[in-house]
ROBA-442869 format. One record per atom (N, C-alpha, C): residue in three letters; x, y, z; residue number from 0; atom name. Coordinates in Angstrom, 3 decimals. Example, Ala and Ser with C-alpha at 12.3 -4.5 7.8 and 13.67 -1.06 7.14 Angstrom:
// residues 2
(ALA,(13.190,-5.690,7.800),0,N)
(ALA,(12.300,-4.500,7.800),0,CA)
(ALA,(13.200,-3.300,7.800),0,C)
(SER,(12.850,-2.250,7.080),1,N)
(SER,(13.670,-1.060,7.140),1,CA)
(SER,(12.900,0.030,7.870),1,C)
***
This chain:
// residues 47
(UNK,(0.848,-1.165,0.000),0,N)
(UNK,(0.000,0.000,0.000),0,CA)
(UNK,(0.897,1.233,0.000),0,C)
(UNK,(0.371,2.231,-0.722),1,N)
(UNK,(1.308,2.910,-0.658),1,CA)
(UNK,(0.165,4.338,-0.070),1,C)
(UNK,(1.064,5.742,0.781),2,N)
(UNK,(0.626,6.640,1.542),2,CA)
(UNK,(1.086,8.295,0.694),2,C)
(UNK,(0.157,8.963,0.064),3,N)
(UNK,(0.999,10.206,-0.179),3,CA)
(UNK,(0.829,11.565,0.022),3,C)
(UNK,(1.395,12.122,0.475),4,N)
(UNK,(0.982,13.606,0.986),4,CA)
(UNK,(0.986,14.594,-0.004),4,C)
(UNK,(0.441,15.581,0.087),5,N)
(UNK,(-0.140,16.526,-0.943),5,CA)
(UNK,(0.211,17.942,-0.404),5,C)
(UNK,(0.568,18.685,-1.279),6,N)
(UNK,(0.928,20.073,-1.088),6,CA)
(UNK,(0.340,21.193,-2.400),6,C)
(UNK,(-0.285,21.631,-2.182),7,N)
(UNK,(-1.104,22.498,-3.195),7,CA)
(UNK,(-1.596,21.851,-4.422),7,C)
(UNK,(-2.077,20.826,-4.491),8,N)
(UNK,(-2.288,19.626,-5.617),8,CA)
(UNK,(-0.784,18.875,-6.134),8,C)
(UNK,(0.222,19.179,-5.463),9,N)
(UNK,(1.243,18.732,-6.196),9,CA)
(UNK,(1.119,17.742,-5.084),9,C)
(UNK,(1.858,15.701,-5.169),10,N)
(UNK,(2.660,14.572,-4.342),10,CA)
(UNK,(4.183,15.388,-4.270),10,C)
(UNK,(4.239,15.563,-2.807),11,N)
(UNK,(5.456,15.626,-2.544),11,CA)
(UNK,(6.066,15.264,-1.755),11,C)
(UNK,(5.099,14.112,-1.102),12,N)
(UNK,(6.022,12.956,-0.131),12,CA)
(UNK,(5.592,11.662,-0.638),12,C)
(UNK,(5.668,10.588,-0.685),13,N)
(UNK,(5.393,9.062,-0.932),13,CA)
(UNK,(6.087,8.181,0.073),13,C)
(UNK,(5.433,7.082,0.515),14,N)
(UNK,(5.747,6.090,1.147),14,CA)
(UNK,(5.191,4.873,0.772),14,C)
(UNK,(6.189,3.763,0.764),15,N)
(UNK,(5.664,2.578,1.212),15,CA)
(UNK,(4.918,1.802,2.292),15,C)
(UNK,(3.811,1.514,2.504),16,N)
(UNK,(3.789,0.802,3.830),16,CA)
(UNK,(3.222,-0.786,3.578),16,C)
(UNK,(3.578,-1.389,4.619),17,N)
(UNK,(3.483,-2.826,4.677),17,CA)
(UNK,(3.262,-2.967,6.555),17,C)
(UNK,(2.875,-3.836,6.110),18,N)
(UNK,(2.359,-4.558,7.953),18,CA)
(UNK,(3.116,-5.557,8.456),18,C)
(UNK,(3.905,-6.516,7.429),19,N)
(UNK,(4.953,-7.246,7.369),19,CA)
(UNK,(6.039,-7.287,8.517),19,C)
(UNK,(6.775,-7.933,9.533),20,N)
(UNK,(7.637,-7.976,10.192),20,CA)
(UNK,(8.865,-8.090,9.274),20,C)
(UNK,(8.333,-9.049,8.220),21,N)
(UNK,(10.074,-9.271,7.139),21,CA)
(UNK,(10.081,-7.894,6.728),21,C)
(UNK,(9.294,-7.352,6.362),22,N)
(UNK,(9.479,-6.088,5.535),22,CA)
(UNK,(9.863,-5.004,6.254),22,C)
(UNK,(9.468,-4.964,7.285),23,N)
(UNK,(10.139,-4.328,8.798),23,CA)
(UNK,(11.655,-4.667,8.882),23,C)
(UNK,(11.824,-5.508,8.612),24,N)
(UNK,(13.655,-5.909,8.945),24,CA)
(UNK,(14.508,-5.875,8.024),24,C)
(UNK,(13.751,-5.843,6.581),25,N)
(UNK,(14.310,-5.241,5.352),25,CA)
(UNK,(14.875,-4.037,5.521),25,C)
(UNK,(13.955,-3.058,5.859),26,N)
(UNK,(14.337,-1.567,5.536),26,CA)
(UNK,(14.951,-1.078,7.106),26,C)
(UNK,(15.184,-1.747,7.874),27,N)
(UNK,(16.094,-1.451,8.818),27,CA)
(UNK,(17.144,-2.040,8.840),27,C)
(UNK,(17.528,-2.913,8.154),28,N)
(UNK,(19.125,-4.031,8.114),28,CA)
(UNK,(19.389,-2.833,7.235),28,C)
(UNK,(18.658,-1.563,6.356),29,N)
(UNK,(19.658,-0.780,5.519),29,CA)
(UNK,(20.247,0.369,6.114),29,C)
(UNK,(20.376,-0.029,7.559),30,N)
(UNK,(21.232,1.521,8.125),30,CA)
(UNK,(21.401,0.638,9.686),30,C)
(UNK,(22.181,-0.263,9.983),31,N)
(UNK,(21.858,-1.113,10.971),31,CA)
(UNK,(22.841,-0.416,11.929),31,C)
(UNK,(23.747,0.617,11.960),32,N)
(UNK,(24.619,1.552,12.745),32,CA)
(UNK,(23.554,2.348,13.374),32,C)
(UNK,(22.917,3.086,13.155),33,N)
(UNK,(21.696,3.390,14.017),33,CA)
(UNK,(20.963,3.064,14.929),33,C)
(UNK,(20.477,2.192,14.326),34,N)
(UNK,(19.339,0.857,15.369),34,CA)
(UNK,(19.726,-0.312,15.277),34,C)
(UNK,(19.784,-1.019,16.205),35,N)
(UNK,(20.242,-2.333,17.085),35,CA)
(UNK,(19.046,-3.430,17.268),35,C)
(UNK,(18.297,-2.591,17.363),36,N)
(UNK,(17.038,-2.926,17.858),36,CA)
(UNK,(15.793,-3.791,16.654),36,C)
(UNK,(14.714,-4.413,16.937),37,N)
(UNK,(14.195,-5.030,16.560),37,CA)
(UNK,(13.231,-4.132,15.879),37,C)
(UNK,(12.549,-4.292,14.534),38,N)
(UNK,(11.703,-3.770,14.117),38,CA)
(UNK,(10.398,-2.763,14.555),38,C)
(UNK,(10.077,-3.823,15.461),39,N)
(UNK,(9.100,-3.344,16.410),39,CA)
(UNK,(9.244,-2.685,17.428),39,C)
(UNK,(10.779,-2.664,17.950),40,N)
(UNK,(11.027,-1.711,18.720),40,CA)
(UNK,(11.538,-0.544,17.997),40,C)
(UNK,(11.877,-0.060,16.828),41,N)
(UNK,(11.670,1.165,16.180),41,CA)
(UNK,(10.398,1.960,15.497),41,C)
(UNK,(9.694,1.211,15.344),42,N)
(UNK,(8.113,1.520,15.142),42,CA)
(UNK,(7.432,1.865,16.359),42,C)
(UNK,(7.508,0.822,17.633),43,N)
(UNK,(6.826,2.084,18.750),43,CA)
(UNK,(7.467,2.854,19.642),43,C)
(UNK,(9.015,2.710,19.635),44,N)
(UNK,(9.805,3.488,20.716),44,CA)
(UNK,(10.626,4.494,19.795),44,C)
(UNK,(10.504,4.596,18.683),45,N)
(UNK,(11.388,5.617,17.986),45,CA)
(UNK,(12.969,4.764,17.883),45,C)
(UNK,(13.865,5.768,17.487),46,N)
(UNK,(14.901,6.228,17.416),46,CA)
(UNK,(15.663,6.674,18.310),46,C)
***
């Protein structure tokens, strides 16, 4: 599914979203110096 925000009729943000845990651990194994942490603990505790 995808999410997009709007600014005077123009898309000028887009996102992916998924509900997925794999897909959760996808896009966080791509900066893994940051977060340590488990998927789900960056989705409800932040950063």
């Amino acid at each position: 599914m995808g999410a997009w925000r709007f600014s005077d009729g123009v898309a000028v943000e887009h996102w992916e979203l998924s509900d997925g845990p794999t897909w959760d651990e996808f896009f966080l194994a791509g900066d893994p110096g940051t977060f340590t942490g488990s998927a789900e603990e960056f989705w409800t505790h932040g950063v």
